[in-house]
Biopython code that builds the backbone (N, CA, C, O; Angstrom):
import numpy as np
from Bio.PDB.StructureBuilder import StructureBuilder

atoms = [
    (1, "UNK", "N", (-4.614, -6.064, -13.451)),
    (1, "UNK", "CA", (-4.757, -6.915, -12.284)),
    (1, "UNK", "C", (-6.209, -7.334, -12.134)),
    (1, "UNK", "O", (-7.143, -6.538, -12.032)),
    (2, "UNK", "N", (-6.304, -8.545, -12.130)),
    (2, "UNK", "CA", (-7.666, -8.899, -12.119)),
    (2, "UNK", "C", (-8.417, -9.154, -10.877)),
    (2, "UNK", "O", (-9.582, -9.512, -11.045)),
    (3, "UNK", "N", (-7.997, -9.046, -9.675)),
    (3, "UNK", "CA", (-8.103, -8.826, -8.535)),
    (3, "UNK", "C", (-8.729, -7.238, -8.331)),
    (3, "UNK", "O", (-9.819, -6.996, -7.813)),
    (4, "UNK", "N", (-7.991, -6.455, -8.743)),
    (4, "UNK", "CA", (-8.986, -4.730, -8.903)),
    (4, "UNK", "C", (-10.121, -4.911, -9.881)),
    (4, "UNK", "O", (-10.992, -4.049, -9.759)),
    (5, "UNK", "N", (-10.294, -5.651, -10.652)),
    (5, "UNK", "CA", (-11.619, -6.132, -11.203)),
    (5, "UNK", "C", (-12.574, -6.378, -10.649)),
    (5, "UNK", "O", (-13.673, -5.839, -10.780)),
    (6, "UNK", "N", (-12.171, -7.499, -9.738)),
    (6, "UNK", "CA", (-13.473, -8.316, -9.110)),
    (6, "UNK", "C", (-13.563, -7.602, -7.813)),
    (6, "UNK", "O", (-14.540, -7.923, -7.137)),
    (7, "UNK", "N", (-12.653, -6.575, -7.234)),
    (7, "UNK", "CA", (-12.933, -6.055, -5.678)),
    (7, "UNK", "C", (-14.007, -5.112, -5.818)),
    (7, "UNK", "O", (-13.958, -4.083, -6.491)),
    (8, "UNK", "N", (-15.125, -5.587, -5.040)),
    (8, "UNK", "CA", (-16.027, -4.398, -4.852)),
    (8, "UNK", "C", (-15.988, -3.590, -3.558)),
    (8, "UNK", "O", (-16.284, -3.959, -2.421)),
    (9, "UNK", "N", (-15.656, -2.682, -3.888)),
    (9, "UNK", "CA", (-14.586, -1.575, -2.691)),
    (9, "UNK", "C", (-15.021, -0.529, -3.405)),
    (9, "UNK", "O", (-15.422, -0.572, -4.568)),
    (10, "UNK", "N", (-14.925, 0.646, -2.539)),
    (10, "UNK", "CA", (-15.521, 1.753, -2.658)),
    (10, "UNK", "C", (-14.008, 3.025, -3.123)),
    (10, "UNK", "O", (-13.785, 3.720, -4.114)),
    (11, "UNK", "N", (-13.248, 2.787, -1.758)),
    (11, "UNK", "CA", (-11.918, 3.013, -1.811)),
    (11, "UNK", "C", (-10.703, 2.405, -1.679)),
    (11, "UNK", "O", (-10.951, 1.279, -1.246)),
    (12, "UNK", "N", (-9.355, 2.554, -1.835)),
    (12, "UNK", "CA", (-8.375, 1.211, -1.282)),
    (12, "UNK", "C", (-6.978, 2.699, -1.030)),
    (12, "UNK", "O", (-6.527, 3.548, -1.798)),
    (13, "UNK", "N", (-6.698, 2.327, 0.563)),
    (13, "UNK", "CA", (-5.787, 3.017, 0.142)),
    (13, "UNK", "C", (-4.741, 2.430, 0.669)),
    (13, "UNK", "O", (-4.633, 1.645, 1.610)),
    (14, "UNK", "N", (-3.317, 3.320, -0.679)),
    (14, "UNK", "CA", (-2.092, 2.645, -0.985)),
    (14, "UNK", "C", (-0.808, 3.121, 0.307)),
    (14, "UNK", "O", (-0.464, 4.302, 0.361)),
    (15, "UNK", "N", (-0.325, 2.311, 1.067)),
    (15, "UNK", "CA", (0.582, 2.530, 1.954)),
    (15, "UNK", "C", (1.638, 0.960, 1.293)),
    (15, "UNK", "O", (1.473, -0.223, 0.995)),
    (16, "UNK", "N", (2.691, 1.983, 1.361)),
    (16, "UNK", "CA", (4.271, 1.784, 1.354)),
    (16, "UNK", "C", (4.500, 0.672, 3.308)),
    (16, "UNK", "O", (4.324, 1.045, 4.468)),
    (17, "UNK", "N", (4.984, -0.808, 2.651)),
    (17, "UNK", "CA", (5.570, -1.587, 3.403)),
    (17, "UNK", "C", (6.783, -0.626, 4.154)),
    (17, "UNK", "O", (7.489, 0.140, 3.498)),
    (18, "UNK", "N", (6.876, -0.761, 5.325)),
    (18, "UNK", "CA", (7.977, -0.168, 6.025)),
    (18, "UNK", "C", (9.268, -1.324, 6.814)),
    (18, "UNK", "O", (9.290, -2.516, 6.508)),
    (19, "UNK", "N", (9.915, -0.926, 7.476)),
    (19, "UNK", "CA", (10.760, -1.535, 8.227)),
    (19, "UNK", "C", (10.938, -1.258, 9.729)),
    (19, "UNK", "O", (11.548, -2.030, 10.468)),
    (20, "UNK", "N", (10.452, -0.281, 10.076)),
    (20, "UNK", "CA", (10.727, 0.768, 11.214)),
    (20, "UNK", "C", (10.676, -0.181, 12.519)),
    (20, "UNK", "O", (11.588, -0.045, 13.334)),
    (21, "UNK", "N", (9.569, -1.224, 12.791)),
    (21, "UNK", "CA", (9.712, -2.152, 13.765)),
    (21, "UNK", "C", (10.364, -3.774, 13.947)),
    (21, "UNK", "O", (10.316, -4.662, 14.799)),
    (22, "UNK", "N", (10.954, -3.575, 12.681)),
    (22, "UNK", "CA", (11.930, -4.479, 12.446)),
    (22, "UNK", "C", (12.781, -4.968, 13.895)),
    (22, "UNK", "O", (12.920, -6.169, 14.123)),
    (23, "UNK", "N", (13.178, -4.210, 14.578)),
    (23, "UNK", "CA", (14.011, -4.560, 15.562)),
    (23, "UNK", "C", (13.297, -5.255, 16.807)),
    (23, "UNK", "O", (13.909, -5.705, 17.776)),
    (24, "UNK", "N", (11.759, -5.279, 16.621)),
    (24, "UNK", "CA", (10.721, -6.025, 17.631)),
    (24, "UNK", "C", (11.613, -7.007, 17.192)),
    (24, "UNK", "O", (12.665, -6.902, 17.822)),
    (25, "UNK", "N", (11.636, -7.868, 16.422)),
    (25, "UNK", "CA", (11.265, -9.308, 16.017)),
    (25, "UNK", "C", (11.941, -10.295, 16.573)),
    (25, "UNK", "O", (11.401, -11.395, 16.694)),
    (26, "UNK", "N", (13.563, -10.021, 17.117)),
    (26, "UNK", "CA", (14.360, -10.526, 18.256)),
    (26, "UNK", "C", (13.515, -11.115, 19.017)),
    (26, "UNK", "O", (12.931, -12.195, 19.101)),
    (27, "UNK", "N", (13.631, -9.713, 19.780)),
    (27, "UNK", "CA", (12.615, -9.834, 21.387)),
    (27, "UNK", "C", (11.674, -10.446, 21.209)),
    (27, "UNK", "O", (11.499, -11.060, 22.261)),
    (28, "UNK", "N", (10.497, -10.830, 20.161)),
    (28, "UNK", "CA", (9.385, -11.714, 20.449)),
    (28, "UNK", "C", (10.093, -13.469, 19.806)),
    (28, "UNK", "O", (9.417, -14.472, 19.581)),
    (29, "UNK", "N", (11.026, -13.374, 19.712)),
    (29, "UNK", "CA", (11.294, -15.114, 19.005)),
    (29, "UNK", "C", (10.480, -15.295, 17.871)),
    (29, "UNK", "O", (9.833, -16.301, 17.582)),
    (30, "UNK", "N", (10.604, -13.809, 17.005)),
    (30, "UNK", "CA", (10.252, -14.046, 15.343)),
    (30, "UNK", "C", (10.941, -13.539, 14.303)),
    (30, "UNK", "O", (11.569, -12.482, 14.374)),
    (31, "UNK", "N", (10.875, -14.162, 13.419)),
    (31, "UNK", "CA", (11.903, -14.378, 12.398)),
    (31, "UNK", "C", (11.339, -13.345, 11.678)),
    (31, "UNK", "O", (10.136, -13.377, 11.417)),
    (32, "UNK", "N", (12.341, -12.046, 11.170)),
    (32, "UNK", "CA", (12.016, -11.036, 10.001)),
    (32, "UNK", "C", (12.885, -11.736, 9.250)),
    (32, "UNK", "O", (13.992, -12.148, 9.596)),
    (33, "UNK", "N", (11.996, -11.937, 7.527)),
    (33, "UNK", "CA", (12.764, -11.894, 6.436)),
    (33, "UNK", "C", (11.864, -10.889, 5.467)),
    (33, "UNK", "O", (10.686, -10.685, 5.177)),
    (34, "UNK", "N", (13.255, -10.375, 5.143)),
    (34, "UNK", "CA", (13.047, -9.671, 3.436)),
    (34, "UNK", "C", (12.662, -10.345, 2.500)),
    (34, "UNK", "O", (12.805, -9.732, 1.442)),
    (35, "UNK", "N", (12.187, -11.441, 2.369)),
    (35, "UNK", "CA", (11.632, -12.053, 1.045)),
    (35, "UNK", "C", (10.295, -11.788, 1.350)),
    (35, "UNK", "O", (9.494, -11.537, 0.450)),
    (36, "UNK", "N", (9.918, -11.824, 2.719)),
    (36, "UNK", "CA", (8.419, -11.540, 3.149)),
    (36, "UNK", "C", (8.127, -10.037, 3.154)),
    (36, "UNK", "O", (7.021, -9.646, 2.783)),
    (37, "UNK", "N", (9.077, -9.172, 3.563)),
    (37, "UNK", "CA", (8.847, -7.975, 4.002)),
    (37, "UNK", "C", (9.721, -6.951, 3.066)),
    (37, "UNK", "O", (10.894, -6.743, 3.375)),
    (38, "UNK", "N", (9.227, -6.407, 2.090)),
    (38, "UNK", "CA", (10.204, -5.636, 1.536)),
    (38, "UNK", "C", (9.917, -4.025, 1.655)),
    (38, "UNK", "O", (8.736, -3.853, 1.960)),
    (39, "UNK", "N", (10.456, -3.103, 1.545)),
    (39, "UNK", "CA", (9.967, -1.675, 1.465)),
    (39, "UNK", "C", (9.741, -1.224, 0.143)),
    (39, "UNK", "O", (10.555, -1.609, -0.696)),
    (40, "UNK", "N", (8.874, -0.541, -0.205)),
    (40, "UNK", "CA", (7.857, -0.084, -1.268)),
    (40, "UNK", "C", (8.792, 0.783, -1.547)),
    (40, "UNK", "O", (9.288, 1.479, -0.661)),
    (41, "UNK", "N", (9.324, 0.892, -3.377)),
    (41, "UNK", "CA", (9.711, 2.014, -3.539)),
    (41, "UNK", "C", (8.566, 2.870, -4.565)),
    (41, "UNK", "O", (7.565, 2.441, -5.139)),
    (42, "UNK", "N", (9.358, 4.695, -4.518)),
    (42, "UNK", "CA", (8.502, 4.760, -5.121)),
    (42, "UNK", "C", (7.787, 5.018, -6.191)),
    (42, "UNK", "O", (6.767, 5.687, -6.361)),
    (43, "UNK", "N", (8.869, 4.019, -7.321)),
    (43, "UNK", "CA", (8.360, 3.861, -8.871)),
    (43, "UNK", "C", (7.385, 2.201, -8.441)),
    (43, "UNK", "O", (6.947, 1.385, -9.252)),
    (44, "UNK", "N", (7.324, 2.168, -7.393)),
    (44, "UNK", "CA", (6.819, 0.778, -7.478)),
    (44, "UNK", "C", (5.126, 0.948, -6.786)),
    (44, "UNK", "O", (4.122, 0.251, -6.934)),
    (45, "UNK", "N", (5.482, 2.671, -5.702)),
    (45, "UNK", "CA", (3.758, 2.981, -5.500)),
    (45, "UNK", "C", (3.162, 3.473, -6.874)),
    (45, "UNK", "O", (1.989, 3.333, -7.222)),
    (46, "UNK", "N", (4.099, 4.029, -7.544)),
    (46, "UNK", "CA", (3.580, 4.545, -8.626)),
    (46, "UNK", "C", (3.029, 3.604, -9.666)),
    (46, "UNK", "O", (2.001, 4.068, -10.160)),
    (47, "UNK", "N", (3.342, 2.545, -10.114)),
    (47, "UNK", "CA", (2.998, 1.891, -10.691)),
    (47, "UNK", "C", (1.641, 1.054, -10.406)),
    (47, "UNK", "O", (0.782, 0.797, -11.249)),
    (48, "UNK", "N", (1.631, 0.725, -9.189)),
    (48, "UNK", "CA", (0.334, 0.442, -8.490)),
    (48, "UNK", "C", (-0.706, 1.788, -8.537)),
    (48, "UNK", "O", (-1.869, 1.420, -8.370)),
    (49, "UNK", "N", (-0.599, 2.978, -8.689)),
    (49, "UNK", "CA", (-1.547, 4.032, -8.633)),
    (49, "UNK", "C", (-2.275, 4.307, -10.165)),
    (49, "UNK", "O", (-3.444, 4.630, -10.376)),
    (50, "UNK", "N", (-0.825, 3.987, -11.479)),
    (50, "UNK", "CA", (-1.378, 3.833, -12.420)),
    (50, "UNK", "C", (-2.419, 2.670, -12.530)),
    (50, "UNK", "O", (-3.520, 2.953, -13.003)),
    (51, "UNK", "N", (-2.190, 1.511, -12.173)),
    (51, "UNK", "CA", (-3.400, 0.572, -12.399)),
    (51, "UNK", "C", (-4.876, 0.427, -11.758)),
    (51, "UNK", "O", (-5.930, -0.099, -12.117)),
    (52, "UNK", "N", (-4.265, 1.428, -10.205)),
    (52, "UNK", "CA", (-6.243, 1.764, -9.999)),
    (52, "UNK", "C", (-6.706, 3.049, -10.972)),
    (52, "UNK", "O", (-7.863, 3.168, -11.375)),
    (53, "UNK", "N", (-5.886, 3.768, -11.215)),
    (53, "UNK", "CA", (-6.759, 5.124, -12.275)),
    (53, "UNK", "C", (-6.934, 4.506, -13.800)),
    (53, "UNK", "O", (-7.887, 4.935, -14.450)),
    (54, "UNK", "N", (-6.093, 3.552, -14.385)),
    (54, "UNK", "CA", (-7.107, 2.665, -15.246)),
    (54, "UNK", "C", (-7.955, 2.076, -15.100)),
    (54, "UNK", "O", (-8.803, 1.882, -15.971)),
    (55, "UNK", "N", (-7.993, 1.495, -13.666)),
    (55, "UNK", "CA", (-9.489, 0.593, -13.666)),
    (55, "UNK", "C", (-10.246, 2.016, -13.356)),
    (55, "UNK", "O", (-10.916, 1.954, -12.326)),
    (56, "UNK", "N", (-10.267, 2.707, -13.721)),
    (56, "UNK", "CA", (-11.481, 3.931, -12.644)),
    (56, "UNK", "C", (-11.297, 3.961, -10.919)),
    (56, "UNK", "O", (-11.985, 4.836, -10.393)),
    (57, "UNK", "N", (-10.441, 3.103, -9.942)),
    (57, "UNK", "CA", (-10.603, 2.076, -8.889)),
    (57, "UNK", "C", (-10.639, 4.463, -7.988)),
    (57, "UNK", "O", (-10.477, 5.573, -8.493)),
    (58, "UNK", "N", (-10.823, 4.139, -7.130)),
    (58, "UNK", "CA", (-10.901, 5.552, -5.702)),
    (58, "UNK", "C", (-10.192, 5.075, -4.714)),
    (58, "UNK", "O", (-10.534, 4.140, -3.991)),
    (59, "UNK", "N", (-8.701, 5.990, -4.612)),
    (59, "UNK", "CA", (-7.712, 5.487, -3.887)),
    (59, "UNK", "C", (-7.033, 6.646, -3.234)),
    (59, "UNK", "O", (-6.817, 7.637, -3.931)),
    (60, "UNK", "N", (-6.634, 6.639, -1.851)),
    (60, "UNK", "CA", (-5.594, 7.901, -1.476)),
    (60, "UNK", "C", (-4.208, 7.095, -1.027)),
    (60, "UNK", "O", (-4.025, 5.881, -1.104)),
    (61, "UNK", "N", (-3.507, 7.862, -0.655)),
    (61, "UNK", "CA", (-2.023, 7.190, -0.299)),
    (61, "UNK", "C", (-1.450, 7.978, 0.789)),
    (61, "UNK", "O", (-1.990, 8.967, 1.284)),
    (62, "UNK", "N", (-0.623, 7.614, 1.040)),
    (62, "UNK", "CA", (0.625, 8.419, 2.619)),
    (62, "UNK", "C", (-0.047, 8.133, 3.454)),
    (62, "UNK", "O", (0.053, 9.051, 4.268)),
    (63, "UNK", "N", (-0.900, 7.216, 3.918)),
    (63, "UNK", "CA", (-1.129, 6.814, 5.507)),
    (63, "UNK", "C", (-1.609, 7.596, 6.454)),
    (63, "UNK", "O", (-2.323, 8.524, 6.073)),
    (64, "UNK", "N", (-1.358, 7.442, 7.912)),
    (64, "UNK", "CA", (-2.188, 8.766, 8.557)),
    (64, "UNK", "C", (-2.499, 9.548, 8.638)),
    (64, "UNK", "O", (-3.622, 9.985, 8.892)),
    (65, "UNK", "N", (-1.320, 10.097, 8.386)),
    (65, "UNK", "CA", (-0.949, 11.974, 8.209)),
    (65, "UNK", "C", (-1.670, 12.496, 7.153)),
    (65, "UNK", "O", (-1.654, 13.722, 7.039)),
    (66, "UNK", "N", (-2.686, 11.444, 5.868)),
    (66, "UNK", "CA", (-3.380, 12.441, 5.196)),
    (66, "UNK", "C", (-4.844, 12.137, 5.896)),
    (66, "UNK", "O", (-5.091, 11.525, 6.936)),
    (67, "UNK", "N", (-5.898, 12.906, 4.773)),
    (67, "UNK", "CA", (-7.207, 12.641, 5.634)),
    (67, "UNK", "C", (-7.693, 12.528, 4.217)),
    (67, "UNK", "O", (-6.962, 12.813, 3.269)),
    (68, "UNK", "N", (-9.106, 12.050, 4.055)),
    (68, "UNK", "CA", (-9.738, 11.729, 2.691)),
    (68, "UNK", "C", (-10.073, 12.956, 1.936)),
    (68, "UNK", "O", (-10.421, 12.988, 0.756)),
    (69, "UNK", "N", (-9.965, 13.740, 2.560)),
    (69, "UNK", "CA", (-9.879, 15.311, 1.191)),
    (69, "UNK", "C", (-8.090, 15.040, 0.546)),
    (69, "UNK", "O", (-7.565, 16.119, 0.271)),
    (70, "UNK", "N", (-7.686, 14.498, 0.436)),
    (70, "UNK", "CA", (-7.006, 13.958, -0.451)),
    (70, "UNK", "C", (-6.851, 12.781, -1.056)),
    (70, "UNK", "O", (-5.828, 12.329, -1.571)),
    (71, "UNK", "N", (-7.872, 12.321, -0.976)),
    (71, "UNK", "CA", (-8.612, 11.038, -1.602)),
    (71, "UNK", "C", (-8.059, 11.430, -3.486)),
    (71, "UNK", "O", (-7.924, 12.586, -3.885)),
    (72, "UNK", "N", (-7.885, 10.516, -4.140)),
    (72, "UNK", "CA", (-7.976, 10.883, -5.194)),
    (72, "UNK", "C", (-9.367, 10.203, -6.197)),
    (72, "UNK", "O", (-9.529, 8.983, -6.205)),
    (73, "UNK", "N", (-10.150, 10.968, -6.871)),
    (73, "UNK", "CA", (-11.219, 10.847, -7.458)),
    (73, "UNK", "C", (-11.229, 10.357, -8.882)),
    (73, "UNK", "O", (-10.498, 11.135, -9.494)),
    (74, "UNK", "N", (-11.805, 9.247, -9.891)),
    (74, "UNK", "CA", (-11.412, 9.302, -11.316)),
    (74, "UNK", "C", (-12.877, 10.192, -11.512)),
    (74, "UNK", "O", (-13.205, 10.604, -12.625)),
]
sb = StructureBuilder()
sb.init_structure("model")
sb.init_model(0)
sb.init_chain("A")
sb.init_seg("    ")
for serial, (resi, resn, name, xyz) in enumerate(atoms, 1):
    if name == "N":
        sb.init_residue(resn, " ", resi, " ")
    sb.init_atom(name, np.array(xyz, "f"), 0.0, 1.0, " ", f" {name:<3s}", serial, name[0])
structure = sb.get_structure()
């Protein structure tokens, strides 16, 4: 990806698209589609994790609930 090439970023971290507030989108008069919004599976985070540890890239994953001592380091 040549985009992780040219990003000069220190860290990037990887969170999984969800659905969970899907049911807002009624109530505000906005349109959810799945072509826009899909959920991350996870041979598909995985595949994204292999291509920052080839570039060398410093990335953590799972979202809030972790903290950067689980940062992963190349």
């Amino acid at each position: 990806m040549e985009i992780v090439d040219k990003a000069e970023i220190s860290r990037v971290s990887i969170l999984p698209y969800h659905s969970i507030g899907k049911h807002k989108y009624p109530k505000r008069v906005m349109i959810y589609s799945n072509d826009l919004f899909r959920t991350s599976t996870q041979d598909r985070l995985d595949i994204i994790k292999k291509i920052f540890d080839k570039k060398g890239k410093d990335y953590n994953s799972g979202g809030a609930k972790y903290n950067t001592r689980y940062t992963h380091q190349i």
